[in-house]
DOVO-733825 format. One record per residue (C-alpha): x, y, z; residue in three letters. Coordinates in nm, 2 decimals. Example, Ala and Ser with C-alpha at 12.3 -4.5 7.8 and 13.67 -1.06 7.14 Angstrom:
2
> x;y;z;rest
> 1.23;-0.45;0.78;ALA
> 1.37;-0.11;0.71;SER
***
This chain:
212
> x;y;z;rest
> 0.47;-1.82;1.76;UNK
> 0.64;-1.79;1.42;UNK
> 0.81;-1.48;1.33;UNK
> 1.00;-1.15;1.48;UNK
> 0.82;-0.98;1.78;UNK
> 0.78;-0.66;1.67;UNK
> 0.69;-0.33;1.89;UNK
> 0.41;-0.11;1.86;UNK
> 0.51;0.23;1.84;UNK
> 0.17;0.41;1.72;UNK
> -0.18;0.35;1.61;UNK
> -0.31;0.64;1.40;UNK
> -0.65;0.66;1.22;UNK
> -0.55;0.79;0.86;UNK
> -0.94;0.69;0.70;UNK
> -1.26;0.56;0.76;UNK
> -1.22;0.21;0.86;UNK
> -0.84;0.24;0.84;UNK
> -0.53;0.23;1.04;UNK
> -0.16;0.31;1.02;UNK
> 0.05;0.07;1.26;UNK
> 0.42;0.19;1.30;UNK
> 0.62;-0.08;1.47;UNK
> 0.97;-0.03;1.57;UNK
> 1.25;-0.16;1.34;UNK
> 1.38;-0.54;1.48;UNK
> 1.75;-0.57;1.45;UNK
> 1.84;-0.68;1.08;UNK
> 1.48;-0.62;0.91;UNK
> 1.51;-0.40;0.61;UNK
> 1.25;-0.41;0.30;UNK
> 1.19;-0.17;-0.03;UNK
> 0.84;-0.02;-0.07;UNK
> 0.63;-0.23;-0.27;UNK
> 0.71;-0.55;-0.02;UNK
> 0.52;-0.73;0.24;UNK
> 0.53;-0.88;0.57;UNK
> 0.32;-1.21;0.68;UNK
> 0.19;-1.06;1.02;UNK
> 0.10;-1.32;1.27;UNK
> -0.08;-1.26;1.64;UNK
> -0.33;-1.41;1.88;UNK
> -0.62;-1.24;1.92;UNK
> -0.84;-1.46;2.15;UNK
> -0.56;-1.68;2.20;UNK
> -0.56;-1.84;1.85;UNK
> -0.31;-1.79;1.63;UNK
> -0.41;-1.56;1.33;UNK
> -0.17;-1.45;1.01;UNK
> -0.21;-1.15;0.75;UNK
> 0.00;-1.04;0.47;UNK
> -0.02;-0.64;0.47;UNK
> 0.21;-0.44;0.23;UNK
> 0.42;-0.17;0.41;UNK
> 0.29;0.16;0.34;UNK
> 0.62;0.37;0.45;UNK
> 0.86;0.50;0.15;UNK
> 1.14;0.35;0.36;UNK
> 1.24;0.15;0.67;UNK
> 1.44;0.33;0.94;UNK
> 1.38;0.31;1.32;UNK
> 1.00;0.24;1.21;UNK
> 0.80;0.08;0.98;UNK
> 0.46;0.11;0.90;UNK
> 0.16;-0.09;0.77;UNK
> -0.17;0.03;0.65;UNK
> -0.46;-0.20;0.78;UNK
> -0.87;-0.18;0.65;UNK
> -1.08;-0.27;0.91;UNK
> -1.34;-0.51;0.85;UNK
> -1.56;-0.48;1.15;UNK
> -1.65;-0.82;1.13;UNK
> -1.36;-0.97;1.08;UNK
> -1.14;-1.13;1.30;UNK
> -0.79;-0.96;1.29;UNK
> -0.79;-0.62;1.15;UNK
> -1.02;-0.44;1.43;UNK
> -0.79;-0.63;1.69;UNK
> -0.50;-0.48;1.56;UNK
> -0.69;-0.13;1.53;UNK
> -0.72;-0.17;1.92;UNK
> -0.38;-0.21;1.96;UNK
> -0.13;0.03;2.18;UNK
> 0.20;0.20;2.21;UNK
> 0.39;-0.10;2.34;UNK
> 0.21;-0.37;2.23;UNK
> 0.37;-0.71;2.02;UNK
> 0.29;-0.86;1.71;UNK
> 0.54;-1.12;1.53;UNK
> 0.67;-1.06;1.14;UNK
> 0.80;-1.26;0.89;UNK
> 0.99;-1.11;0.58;UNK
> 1.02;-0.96;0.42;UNK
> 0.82;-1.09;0.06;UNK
> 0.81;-0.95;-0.29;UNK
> 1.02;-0.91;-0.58;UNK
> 0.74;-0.61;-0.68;UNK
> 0.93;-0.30;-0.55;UNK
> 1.07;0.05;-0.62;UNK
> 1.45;0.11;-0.54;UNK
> 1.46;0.45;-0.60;UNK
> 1.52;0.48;-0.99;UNK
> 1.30;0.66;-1.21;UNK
> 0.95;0.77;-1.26;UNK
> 0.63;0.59;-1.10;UNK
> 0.31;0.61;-1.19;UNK
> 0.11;0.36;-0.88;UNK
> -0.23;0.32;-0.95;UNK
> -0.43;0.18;-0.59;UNK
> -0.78;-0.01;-0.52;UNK
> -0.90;0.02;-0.21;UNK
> -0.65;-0.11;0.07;UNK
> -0.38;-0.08;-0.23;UNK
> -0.34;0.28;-0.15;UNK
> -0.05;0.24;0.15;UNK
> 0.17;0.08;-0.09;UNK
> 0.11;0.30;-0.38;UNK
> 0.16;0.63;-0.16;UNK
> 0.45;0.46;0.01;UNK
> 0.64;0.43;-0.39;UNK
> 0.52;0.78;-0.46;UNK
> 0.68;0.91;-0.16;UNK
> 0.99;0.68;-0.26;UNK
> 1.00;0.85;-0.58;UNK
> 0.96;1.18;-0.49;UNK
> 1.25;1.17;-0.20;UNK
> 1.42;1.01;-0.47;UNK
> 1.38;1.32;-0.67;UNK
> 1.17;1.15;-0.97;UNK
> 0.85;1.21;-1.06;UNK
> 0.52;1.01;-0.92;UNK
> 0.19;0.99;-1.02;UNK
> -0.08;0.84;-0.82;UNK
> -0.44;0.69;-0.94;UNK
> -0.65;0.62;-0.63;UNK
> -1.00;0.45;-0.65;UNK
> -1.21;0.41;-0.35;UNK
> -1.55;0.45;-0.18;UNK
> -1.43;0.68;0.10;UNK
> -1.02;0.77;0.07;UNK
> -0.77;0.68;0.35;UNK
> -0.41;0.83;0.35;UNK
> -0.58;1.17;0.25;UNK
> -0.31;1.35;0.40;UNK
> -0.02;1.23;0.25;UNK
> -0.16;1.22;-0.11;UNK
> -0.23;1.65;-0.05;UNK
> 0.13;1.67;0.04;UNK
> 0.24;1.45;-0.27;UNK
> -0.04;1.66;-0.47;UNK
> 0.16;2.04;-0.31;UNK
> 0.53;1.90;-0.40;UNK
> 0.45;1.84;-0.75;UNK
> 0.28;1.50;-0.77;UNK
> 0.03;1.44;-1.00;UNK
> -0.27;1.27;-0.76;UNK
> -0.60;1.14;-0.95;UNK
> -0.89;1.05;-0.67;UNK
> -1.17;0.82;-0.89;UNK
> -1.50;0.69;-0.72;UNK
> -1.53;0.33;-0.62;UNK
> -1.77;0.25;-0.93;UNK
> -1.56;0.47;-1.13;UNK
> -1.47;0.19;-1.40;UNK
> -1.50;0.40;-1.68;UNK
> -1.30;0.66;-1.50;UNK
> -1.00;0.43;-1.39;UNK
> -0.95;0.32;-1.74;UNK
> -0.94;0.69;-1.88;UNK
> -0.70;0.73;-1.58;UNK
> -0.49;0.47;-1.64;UNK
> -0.44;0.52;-2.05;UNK
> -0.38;0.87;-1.99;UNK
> -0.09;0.82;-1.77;UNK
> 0.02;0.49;-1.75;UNK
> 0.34;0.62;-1.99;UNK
> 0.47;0.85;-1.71;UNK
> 0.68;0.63;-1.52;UNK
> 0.65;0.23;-1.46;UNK
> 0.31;0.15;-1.37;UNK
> 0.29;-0.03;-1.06;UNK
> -0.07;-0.19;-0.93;UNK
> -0.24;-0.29;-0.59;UNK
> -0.60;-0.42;-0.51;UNK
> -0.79;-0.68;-0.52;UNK
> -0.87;-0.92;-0.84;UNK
> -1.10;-0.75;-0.97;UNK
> -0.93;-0.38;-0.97;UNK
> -0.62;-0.49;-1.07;UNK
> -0.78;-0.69;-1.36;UNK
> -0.96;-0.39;-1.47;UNK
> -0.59;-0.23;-1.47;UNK
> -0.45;-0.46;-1.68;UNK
> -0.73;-0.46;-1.92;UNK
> -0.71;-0.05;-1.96;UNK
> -0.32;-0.10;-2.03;UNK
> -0.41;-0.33;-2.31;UNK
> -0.72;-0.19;-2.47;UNK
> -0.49;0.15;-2.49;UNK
> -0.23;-0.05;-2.71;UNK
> 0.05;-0.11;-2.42;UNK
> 0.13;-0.44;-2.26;UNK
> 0.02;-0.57;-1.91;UNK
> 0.31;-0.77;-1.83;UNK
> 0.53;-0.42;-1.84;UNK
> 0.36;-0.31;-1.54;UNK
> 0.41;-0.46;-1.17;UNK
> 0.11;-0.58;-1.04;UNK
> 0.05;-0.71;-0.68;UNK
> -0.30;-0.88;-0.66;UNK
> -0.45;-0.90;-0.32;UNK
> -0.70;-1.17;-0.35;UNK
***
C-alpha cells in the first residue's frame, strides 16, 4: 500500500457520529492547519483512500484528524473501530489553503468542516491573534474545544443546519475580522461565498476548501 504507515495513538468520540483519530508523528511529516492528508487502508482487504483535513492547530509528536461517520459507508465507521496501536498509511501532506500563524482568522465550518476551522482558531489564538469561528450543523462535534476557544476570548457563532438565513447574517457581520477561511461541502461553502458577495466584499479574498 501507498503511503506512510502511520500509528494509532487514540480514538476519541468528540460528536455524534464523529471521531478524533490522533496518530503518531512519522519521521519527516510536518503540515500547517488548513492542509490535508490522502488516508489510505484496507478494510475488508480492499484498498480504500480518503482525504480528511487535520483538525490539530499544529503537528508535534501527534496529529489528529476529525472523521464523520457515515454508518453506511464503507471507511469512516472502520476507522471509528480502530485502536491504540493500530496502522493506517498517509500521503502529504496537500493544500496551499493554510494558516502560518499571522494575523486574525475568522473560519466559518459546514458540517465535517469544523476540525479544520477549530484547528486555525486554535492556531490563531496560540499565536496570540484573534479568531472567530462560524459553525453550522445539525448536531455539533468538537463542542469542547469551541467552549474553551469561546472562555479565552474567541468569538464562537453555533447556527442550525437549515440556518441559511442565519449563516449569511453570520458571515457579513464578521467576515472583516480576520481572513475568512471556509470548509464544507458544495453547497455550504457556495452559500459562503455568495454572503461575502451580496455584503459588498469579494469571494476570491477568502480561502475556501470545498469538500465535494
Amino acid at each position: 500500500m501507498d503511503g506512510t504507515p502511520v500509528t494509532v495513538a487514540s480514538v476519541t468520540d468528540v460528536g455524534p457520529d464523529t471521531v478524533a483519530l490522533e496518530f503518531e508523528t512519522p519521521a519527516g511529516f510536518d503540515a500547517l492547519p488548513g492542509q490535508f492528508v490522502l488516508l489510505r487502508a484496507e478494510p475488508d482487504d480492499e484498498e480504500l483512500a480518503r482525504h480528511y483535513t487535520l483538525s490539530s492547530p499544529s503537528v508535534g509528536e501527534t496529529f489528529e484528524l476529525t472523521v464523520g461517520i457515515d454508518p453506511d459507508g464503507d471507511l469512516s465507521p472502520w476507522l471509528a473501530a480502530l485502536e491504540a496501536g493500530d496502522t493506517v498509511h498517509v500521503e502529504g501532506p496537500f493544500g496551499r489553503i493554510t494558516y502560518d500563524g499571522e494575523g486574525d482568522v475568522v473560519a466559518v465550518a459546514g458540517g465535517p468542516g469544523v476540525g479544520a476551522a477549530v484547528a486555525i482558531a486554535e492556531a490563531a489564538h496560540e499565536a496570540g491573534h484573534d479568531a472567530t469561528v462560524l459553525y453550522q450543523a445539525a448536531e455539533p462535534a468538537h463542542t469542547d474545544r469551541l467552549e474553551a476557544l469561546e472562555e479565552a476570548g474567541a468569538t464562537v457563532v453555533l447556527l442550525e443546519e437549515e440556518a441559511d438565513d442565519e449563516l449569511a447574517e453570520a458571515v457579513a457581520d464578521h467576515r472583516e475580522a480576520g481572513q475568512l477561511y471556509a470548509f464544507g461541502f458544495d453547497d455550504f461553502v457556495t452559500a459562503v461565498a455568495e454572503a461575502i458577495e451580496a455584503d459588498g466584499g469579494d469571494p476570491d479574498d477568502a480561502l475556501i476548501e470545498n469538500f465535494g
